[in-house]
Chimera marker file (.cmm) of the C-alpha trace (Angstrom):
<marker_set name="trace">
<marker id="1" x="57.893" y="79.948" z="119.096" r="1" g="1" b="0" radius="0.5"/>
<marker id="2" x="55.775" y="77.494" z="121.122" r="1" g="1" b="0" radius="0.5"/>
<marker id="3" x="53.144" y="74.664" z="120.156" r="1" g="1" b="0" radius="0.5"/>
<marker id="4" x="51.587" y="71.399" z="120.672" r="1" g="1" b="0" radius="0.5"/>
<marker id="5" x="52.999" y="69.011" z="119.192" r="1" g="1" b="0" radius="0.5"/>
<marker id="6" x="49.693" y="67.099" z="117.053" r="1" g="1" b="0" radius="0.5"/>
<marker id="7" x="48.195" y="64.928" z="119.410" r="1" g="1" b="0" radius="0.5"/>
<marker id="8" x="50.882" y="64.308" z="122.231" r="1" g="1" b="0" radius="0.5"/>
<marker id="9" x="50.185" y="67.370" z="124.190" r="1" g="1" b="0" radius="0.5"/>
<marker id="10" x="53.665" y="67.954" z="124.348" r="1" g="1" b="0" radius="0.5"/>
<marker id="11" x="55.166" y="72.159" z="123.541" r="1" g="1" b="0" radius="0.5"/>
<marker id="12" x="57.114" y="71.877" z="119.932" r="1" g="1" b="0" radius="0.5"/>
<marker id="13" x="60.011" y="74.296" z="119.766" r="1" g="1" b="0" radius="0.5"/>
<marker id="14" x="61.488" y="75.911" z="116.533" r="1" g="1" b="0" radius="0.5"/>
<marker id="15" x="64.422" y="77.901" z="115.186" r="1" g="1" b="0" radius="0.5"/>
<marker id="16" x="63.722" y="80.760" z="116.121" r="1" g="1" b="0" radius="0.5"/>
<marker id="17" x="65.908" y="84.092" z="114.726" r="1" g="1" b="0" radius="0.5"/>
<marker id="18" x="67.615" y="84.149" z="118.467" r="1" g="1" b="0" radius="0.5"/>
<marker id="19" x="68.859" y="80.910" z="118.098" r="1" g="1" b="0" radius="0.5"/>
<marker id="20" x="70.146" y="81.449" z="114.248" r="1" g="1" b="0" radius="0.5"/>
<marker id="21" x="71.885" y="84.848" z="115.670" r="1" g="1" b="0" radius="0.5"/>
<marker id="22" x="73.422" y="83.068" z="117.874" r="1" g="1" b="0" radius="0.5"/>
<marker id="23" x="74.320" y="79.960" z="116.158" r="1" g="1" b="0" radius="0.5"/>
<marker id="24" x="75.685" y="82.582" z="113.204" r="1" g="1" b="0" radius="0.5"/>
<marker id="25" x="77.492" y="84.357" z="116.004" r="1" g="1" b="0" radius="0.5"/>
<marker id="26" x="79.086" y="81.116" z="117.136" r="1" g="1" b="0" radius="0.5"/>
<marker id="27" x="80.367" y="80.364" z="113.576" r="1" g="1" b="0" radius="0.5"/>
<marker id="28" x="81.687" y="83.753" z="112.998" r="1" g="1" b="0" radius="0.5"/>
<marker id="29" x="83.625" y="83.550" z="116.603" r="1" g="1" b="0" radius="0.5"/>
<marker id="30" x="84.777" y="80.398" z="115.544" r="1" g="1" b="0" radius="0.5"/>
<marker id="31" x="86.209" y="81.608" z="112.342" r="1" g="1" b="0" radius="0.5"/>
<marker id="32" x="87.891" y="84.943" z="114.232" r="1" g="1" b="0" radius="0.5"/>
<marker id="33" x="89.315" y="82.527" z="116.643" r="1" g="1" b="0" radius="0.5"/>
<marker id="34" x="91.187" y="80.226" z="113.377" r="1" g="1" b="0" radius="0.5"/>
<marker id="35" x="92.309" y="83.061" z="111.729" r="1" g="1" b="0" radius="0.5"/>
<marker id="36" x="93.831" y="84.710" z="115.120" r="1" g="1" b="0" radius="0.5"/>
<marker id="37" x="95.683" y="81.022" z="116.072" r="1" g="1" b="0" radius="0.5"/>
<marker id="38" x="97.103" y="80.896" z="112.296" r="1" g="1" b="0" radius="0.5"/>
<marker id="39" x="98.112" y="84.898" z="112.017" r="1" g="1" b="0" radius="0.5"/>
<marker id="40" x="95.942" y="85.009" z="109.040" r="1" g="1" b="0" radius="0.5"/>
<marker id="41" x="94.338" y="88.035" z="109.678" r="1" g="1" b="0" radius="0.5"/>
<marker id="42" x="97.866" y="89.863" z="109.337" r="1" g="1" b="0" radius="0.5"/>
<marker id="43" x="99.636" y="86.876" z="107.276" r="1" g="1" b="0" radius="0.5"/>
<marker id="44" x="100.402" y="88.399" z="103.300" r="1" g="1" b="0" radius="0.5"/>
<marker id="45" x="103.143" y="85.996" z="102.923" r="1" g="1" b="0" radius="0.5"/>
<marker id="46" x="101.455" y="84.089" z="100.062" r="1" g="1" b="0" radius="0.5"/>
<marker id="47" x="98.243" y="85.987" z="99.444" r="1" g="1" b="0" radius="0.5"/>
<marker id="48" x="100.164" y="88.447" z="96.961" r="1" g="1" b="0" radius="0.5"/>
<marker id="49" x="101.363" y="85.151" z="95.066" r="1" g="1" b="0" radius="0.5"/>
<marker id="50" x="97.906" y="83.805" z="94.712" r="1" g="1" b="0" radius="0.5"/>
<marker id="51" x="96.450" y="87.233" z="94.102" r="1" g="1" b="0" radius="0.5"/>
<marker id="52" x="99.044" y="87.676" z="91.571" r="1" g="1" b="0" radius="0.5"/>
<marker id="53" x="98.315" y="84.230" z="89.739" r="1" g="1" b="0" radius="0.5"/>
<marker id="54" x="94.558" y="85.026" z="89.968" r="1" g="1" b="0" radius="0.5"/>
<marker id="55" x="95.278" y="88.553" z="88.408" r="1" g="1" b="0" radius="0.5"/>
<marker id="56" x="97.011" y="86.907" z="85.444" r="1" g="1" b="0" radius="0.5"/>
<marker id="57" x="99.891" y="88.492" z="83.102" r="1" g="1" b="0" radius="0.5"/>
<marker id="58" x="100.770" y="91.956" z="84.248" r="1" g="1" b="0" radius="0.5"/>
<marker id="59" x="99.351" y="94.802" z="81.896" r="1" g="1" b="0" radius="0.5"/>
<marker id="60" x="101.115" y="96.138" z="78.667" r="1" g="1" b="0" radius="0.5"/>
<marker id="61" x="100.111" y="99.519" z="76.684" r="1" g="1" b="0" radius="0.5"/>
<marker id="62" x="98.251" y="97.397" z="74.210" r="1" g="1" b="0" radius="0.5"/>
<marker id="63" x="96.888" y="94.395" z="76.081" r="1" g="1" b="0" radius="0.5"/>
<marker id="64" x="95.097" y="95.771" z="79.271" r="1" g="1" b="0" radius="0.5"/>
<marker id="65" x="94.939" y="93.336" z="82.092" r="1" g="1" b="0" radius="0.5"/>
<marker id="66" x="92.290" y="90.915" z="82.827" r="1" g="1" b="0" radius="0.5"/>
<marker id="67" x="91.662" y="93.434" z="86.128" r="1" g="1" b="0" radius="0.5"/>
<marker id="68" x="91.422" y="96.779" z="83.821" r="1" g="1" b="0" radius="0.5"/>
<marker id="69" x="88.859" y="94.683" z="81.136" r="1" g="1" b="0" radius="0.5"/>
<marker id="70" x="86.784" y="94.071" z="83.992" r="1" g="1" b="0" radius="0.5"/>
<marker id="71" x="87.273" y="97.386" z="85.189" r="1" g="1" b="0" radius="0.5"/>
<marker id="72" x="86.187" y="98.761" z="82.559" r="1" g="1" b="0" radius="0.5"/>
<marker id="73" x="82.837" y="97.220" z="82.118" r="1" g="1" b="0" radius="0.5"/>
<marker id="74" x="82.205" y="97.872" z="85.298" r="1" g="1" b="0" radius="0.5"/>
<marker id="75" x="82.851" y="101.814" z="85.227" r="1" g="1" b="0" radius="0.5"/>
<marker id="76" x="86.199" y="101.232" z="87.711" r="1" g="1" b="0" radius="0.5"/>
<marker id="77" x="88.928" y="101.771" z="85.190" r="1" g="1" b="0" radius="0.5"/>
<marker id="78" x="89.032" y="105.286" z="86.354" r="1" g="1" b="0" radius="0.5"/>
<marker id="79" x="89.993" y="103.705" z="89.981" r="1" g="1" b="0" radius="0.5"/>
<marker id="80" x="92.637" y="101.221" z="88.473" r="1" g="1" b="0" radius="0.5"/>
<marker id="81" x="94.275" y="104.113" z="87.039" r="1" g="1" b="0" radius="0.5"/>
<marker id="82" x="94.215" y="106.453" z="90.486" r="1" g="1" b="0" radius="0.5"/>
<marker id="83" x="95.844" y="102.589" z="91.603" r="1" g="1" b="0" radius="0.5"/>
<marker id="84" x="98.269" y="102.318" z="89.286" r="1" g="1" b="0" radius="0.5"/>
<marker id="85" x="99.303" y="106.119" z="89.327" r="1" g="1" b="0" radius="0.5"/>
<marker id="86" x="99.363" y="106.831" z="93.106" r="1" g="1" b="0" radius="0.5"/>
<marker id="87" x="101.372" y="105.326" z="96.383" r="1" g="1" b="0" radius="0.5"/>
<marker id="88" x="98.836" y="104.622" z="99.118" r="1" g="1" b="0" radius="0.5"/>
<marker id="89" x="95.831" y="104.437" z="98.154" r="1" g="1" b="0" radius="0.5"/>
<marker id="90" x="93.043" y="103.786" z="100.323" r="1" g="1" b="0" radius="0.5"/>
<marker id="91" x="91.738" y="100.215" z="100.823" r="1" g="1" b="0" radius="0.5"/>
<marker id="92" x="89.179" y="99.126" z="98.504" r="1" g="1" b="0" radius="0.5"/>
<marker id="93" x="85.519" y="98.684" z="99.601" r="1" g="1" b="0" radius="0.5"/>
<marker id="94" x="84.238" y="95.260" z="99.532" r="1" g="1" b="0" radius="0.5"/>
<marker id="95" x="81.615" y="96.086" z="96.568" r="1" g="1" b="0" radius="0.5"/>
<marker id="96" x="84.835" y="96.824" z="94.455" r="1" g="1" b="0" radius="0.5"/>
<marker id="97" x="85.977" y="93.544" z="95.431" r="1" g="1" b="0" radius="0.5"/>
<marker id="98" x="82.943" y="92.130" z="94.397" r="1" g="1" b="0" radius="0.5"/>
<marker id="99" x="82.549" y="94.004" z="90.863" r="1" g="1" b="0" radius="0.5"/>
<marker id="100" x="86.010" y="93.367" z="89.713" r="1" g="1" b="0" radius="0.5"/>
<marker id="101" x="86.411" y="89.691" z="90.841" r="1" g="1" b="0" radius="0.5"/>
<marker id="102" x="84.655" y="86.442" z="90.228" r="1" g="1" b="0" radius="0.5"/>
<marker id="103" x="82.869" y="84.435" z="92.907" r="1" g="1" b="0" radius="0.5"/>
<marker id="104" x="85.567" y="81.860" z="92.009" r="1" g="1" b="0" radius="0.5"/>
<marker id="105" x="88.443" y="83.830" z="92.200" r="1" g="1" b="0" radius="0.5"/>
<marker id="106" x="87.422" y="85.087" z="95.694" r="1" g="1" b="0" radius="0.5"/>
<marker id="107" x="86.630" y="81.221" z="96.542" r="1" g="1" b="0" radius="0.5"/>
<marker id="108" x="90.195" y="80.323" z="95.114" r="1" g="1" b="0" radius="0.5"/>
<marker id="109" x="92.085" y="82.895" z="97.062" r="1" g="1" b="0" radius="0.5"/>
<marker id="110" x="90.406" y="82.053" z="100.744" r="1" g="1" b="0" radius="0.5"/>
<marker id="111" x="91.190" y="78.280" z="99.289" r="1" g="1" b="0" radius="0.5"/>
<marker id="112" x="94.905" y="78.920" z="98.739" r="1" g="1" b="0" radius="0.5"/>
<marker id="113" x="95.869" y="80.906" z="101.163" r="1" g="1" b="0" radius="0.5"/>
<marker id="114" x="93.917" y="78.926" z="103.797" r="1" g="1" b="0" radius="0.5"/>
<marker id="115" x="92.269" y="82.222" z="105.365" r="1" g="1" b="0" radius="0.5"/>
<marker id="116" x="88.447" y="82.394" z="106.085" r="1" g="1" b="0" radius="0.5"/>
<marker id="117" x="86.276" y="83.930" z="103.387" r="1" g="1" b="0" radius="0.5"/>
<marker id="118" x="86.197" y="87.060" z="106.205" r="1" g="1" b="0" radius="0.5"/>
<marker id="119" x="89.716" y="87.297" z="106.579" r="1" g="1" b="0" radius="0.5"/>
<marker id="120" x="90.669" y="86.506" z="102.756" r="1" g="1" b="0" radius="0.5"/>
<marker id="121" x="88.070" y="90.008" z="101.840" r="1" g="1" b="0" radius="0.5"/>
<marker id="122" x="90.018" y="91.728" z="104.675" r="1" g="1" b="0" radius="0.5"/>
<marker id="123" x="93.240" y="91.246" z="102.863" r="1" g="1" b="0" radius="0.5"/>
<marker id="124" x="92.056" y="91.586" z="99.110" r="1" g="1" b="0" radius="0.5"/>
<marker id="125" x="90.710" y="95.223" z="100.303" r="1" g="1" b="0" radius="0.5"/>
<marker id="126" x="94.008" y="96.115" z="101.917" r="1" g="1" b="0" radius="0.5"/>
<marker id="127" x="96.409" y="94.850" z="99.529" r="1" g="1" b="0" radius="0.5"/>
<marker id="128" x="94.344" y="95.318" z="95.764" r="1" g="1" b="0" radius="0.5"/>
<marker id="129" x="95.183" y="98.966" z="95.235" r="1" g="1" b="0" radius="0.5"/>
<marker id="130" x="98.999" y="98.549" z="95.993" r="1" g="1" b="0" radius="0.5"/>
<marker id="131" x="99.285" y="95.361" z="94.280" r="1" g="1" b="0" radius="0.5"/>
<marker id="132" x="98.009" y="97.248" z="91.320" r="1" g="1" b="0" radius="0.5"/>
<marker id="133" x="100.171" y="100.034" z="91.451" r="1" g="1" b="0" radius="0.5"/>
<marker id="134" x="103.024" y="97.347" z="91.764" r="1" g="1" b="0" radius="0.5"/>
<marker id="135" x="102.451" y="95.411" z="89.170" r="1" g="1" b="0" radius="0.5"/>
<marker id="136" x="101.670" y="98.413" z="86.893" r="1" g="1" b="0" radius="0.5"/>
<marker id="137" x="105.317" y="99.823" z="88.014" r="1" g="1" b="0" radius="0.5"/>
<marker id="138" x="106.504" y="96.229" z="87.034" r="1" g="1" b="0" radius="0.5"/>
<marker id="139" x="104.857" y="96.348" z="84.050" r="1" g="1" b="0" radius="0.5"/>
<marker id="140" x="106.439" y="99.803" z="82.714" r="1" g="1" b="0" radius="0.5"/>
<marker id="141" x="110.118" y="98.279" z="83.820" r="1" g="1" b="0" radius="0.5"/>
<marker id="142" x="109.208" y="95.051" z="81.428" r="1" g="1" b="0" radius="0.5"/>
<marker id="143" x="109.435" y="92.567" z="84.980" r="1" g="1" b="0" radius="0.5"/>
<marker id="144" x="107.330" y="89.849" z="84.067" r="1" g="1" b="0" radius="0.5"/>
<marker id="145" x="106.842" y="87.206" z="87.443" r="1" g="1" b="0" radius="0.5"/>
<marker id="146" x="108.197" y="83.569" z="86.733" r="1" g="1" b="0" radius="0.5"/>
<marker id="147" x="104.668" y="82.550" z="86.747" r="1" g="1" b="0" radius="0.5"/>
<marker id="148" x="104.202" y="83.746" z="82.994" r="1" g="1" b="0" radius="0.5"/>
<marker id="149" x="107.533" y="82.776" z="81.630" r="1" g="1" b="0" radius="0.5"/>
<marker id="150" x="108.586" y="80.658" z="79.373" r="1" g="1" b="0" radius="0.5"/>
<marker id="151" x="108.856" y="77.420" z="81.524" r="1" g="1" b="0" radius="0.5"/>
<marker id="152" x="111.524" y="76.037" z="78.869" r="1" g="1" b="0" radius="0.5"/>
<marker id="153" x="113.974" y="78.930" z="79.509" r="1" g="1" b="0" radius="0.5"/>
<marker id="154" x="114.309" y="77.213" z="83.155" r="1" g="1" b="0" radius="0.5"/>
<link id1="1" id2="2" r="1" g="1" b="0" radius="0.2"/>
<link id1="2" id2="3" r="1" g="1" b="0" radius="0.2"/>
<link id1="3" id2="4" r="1" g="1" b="0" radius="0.2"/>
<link id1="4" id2="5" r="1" g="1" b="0" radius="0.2"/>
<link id1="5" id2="6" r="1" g="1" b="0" radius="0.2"/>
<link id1="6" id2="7" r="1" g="1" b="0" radius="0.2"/>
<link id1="7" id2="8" r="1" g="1" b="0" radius="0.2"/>
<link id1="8" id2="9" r="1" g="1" b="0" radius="0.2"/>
<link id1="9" id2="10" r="1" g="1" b="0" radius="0.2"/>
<link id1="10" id2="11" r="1" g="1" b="0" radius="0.2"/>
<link id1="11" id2="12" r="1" g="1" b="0" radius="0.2"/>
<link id1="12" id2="13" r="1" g="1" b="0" radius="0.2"/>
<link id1="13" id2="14" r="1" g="1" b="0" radius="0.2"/>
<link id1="14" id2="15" r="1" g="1" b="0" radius="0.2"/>
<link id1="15" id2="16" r="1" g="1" b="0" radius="0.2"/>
<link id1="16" id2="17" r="1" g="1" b="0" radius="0.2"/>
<link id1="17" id2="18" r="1" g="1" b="0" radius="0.2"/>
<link id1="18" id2="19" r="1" g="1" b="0" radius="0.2"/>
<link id1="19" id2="20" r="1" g="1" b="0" radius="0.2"/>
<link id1="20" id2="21" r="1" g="1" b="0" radius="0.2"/>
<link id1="21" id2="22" r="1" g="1" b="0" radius="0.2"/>
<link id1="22" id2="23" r="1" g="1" b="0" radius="0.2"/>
<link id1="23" id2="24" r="1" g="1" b="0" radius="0.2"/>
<link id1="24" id2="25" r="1" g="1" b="0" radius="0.2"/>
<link id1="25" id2="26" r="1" g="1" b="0" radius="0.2"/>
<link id1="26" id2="27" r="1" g="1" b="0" radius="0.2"/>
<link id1="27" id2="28" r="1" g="1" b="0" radius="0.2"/>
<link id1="28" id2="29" r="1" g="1" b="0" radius="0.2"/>
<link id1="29" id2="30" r="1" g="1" b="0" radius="0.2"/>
<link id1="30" id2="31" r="1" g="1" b="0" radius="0.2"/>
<link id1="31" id2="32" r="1" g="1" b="0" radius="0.2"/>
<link id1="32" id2="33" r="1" g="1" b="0" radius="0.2"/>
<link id1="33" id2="34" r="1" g="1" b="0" radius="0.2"/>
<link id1="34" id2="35" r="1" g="1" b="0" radius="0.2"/>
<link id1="35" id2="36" r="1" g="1" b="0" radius="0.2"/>
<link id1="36" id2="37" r="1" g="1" b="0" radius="0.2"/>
<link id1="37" id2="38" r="1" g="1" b="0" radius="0.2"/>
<link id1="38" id2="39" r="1" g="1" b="0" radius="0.2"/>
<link id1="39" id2="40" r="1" g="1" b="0" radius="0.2"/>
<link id1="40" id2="41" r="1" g="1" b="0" radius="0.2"/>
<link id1="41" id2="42" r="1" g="1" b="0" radius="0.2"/>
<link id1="42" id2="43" r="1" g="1" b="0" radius="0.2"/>
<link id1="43" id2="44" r="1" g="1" b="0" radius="0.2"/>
<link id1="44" id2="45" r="1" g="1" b="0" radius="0.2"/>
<link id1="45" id2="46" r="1" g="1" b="0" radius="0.2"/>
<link id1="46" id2="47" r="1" g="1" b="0" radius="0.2"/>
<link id1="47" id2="48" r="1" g="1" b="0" radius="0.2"/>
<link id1="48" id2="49" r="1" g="1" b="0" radius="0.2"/>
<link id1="49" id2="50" r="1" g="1" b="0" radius="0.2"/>
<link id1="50" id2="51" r="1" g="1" b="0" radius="0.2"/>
<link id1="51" id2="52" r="1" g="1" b="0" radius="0.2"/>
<link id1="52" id2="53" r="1" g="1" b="0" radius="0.2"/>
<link id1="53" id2="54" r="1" g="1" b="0" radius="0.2"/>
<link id1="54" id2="55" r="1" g="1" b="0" radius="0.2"/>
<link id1="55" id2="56" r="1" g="1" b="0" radius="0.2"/>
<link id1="56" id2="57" r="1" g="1" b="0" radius="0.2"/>
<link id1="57" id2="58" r="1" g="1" b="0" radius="0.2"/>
<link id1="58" id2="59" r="1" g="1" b="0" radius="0.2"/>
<link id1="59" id2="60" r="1" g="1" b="0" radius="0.2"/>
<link id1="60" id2="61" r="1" g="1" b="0" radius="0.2"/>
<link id1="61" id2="62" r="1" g="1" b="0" radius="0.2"/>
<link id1="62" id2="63" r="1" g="1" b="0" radius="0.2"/>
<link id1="63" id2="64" r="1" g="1" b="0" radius="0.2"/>
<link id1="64" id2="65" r="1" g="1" b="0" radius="0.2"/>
<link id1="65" id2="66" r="1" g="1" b="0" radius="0.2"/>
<link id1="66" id2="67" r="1" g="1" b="0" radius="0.2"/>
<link id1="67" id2="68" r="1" g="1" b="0" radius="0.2"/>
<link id1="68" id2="69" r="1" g="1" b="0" radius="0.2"/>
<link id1="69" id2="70" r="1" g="1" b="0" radius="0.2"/>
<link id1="70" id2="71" r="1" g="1" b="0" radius="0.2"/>
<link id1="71" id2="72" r="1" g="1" b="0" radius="0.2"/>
<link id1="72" id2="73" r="1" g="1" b="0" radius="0.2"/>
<link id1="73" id2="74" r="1" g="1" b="0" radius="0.2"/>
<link id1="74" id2="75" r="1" g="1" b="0" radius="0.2"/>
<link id1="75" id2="76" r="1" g="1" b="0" radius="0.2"/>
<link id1="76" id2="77" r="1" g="1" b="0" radius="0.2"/>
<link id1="77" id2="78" r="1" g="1" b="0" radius="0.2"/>
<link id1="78" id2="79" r="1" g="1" b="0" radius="0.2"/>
<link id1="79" id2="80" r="1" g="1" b="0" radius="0.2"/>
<link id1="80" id2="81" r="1" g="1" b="0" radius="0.2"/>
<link id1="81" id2="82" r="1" g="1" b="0" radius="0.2"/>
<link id1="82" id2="83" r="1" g="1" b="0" radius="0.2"/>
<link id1="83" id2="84" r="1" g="1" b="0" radius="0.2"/>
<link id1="84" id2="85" r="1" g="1" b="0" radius="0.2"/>
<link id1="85" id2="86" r="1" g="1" b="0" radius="0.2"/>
<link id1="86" id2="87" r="1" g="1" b="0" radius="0.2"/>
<link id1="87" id2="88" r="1" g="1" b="0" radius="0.2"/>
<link id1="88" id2="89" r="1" g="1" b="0" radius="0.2"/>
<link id1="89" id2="90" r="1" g="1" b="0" radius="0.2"/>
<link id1="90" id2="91" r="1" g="1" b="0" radius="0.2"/>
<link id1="91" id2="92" r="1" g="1" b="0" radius="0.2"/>
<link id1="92" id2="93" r="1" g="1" b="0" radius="0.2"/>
<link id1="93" id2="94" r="1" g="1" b="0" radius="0.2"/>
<link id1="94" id2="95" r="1" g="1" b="0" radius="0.2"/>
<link id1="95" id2="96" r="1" g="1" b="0" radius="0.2"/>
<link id1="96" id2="97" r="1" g="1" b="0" radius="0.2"/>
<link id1="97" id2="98" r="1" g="1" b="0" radius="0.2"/>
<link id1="98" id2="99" r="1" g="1" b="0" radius="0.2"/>
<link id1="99" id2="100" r="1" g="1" b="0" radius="0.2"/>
<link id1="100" id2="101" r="1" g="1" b="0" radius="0.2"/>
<link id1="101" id2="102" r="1" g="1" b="0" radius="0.2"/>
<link id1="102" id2="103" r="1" g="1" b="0" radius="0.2"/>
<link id1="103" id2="104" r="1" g="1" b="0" radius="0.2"/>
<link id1="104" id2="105" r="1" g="1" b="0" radius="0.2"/>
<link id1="105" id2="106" r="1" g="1" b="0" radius="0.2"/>
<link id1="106" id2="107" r="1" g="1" b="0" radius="0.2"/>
<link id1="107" id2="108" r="1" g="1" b="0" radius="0.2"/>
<link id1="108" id2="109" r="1" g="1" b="0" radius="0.2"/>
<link id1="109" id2="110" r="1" g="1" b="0" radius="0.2"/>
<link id1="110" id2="111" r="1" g="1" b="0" radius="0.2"/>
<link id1="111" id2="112" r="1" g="1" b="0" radius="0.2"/>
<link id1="112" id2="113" r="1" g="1" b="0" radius="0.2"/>
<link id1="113" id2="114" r="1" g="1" b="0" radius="0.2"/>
<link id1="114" id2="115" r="1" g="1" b="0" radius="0.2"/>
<link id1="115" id2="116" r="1" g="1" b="0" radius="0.2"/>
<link id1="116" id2="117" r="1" g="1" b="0" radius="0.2"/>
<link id1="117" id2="118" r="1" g="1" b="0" radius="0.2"/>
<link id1="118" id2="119" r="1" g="1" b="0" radius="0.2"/>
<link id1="119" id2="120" r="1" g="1" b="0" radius="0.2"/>
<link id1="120" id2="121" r="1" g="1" b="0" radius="0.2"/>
<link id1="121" id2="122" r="1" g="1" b="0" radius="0.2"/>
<link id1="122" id2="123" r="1" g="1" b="0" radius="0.2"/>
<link id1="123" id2="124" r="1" g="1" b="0" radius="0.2"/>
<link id1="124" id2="125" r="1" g="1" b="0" radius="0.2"/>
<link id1="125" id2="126" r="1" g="1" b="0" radius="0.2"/>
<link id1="126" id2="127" r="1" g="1" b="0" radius="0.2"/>
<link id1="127" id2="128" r="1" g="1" b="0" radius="0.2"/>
<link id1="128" id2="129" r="1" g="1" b="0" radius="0.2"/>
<link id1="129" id2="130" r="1" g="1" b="0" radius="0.2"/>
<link id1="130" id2="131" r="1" g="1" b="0" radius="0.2"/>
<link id1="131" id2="132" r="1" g="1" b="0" radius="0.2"/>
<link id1="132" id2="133" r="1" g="1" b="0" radius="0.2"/>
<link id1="133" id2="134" r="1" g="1" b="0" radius="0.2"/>
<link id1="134" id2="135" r="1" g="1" b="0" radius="0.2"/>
<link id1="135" id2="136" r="1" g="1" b="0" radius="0.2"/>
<link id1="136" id2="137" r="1" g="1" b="0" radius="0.2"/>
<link id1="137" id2="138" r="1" g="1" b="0" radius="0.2"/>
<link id1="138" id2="139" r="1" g="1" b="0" radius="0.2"/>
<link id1="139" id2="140" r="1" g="1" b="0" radius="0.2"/>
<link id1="140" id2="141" r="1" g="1" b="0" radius="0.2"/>
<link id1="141" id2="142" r="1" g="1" b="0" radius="0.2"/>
<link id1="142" id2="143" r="1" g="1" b="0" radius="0.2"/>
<link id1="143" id2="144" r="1" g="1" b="0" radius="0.2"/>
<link id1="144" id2="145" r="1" g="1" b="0" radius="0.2"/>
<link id1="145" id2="146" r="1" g="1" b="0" radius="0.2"/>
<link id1="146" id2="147" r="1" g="1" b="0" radius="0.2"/>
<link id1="147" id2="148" r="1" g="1" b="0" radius="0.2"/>
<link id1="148" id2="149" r="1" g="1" b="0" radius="0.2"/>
<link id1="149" id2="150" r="1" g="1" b="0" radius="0.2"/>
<link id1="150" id2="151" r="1" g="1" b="0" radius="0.2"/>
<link id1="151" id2="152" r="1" g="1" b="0" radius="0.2"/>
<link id1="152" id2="153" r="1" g="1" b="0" radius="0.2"/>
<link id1="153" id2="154" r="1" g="1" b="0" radius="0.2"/>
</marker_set>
């Protein structure tokens, strides 16, 4: 959008939405570009620690998880369950992501594993329903990770 600028006779120039497409499109490029040079589109090597850590103590028959409380409220726990019981499951839709997670958690994950907030949802869609089923098949052979054991039996 063009103007006069007040009393100088000179155009003004704004934003306008082309140049915030484009300046978005730049940033998003930029970010595709990061995660490409570092793998982390395709790097799980510590996202499954920090998803694990976020997730908290693996589930028992009378403490449900953090993840199935949430579930719950939310009207999931059916979908945990379908997770839990069955091998390959298809990825989870970023709205699940959102309803069973914490703006936090999602924050901390991108944080520790050092992938874009893009390319951290990317993973957490592709790797939350078999993490679940694994740690639900850990959880029924009494594995509990090192994370939640007793630090003075080390």
């Amino acid at each position: 959008m063009t103007g006069v600028r007040h009393g100088s006779g000179l155009p003004r120039y704004r934003f306008s939405e082309a140049h915030m497409t484009i300046s978005r499109n730049v940033t998003d490029m930029t970010t595709r570009i990061g995660d490409f040079l570092t793998g982390a589109q395709g790097d799980r090597s510590g996202a499954l620690s920090v998803l694990n850590d976020i997730l908290g103590p693996l589930p028992a028959p009378d403490e449900p998880s953090m993840l199935e409380h949430r579930a719950e409220e939310a009207g999931m726990l059916p979908l945990i369950r379908s997770w839990q019981e069955h091998d390959k499951a298809p990825h989870a839709d970023e709205s699940t992501i959102h309803a069973l997670f914490r703006p936090t958690e999602l924050e901390r994950f991108s944080t520790q594993t050092g992938l874009s907030e893009q390319a951290a949802m990317k993973i957490l869609r592709e790797m939350l329903p078999s993490a679940i089923r694994h740690r639900a098949l850990n959880a029924r052979a009494g594995w509990q990770p090192e994370t939640t054991a007793d630090p003075n039996l080390h």
